[in-house]
C-alpha positions in Angstrom: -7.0 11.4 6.3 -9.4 8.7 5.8 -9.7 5.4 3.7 -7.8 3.5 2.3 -5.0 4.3 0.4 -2.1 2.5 -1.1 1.3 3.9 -1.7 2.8 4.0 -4.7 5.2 4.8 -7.6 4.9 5.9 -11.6 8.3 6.2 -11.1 10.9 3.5 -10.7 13.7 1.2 -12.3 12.6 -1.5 -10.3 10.5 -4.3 -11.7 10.1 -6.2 -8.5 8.1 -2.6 -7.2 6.2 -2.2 -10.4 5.0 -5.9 -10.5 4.1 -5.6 -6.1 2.1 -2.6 -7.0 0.4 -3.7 -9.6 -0.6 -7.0 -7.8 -2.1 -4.7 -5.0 -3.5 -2.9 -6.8 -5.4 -6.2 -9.4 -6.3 -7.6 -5.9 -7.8 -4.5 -4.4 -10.2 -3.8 -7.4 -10.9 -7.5 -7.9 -12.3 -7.5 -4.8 -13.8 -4.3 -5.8 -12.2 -2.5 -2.5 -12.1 1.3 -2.8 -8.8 2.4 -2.3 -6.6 6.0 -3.1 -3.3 5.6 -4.9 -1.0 7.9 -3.7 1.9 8.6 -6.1 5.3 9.1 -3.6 7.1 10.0 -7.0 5.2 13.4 -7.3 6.3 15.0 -4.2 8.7 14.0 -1.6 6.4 14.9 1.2 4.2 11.9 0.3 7.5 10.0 0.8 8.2 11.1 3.8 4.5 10.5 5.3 4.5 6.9 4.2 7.9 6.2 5.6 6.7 8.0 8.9 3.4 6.0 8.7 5.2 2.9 8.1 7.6 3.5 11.0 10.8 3.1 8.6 12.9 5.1 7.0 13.9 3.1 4.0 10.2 1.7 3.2 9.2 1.5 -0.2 5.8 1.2 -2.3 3.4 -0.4 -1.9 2.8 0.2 1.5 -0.7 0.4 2.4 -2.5 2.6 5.0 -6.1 2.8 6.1 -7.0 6.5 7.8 -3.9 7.2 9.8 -3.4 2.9 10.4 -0.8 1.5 8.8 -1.7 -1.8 7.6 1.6 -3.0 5.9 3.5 -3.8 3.0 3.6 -6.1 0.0 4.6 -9.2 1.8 1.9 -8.7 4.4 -0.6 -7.8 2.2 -0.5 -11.3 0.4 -0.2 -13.2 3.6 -3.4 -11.7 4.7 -5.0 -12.7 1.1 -3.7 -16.5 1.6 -4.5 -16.4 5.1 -8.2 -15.1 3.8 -7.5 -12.4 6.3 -7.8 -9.4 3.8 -10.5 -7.8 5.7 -8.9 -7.4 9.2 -5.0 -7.0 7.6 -6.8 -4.0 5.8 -8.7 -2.7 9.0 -12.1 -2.9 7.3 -13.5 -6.1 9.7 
């Protein structure tokens, strides 16, 4: 497993996830960063690797990963991108 990949859903009732992921996801390619979207909704095993990579049990998308680092989640994510910290927060620096 290598690069950068970002955890998602297609499938969910939840517009708070919908609206995180899509706000990764408008950041990532603005700053044209090349990234893999996993979709955790077609398999559960994708589920349970990004709860095991994430080191919790009841995570939920987006959680983002680079190779087998976890990087972190939503909330993390746009701290780094306020802090101007994308870089290192996505272990690219």
């Amino acid at each position: 497993m290598s690069g950068l990949r970002v955890y998602s859903t297609s499938v969910t009732g939840s517009r708070e996830i919908k609206s995180q992921q899509s706000e990764v996801t408008r950041i990532l390619d603005g700053k044209r960063i090349q990234y893999e979207l996993v979709d955790i909704s077609q398999d559960n095993a994708l589920r349970d690797e990004m709860r095991s990579l994430a080191g919790n049990p009841k995570a939920t998308p987006p959680q983002i990963v680079n190779g087998d680092q976890y990087c972190g989640d939503y909330e993390l994510f746009v701290e780094a991108v306020e802090q101007n910290t994308l870089q290192e927060f996505l272990k690219l620096a």
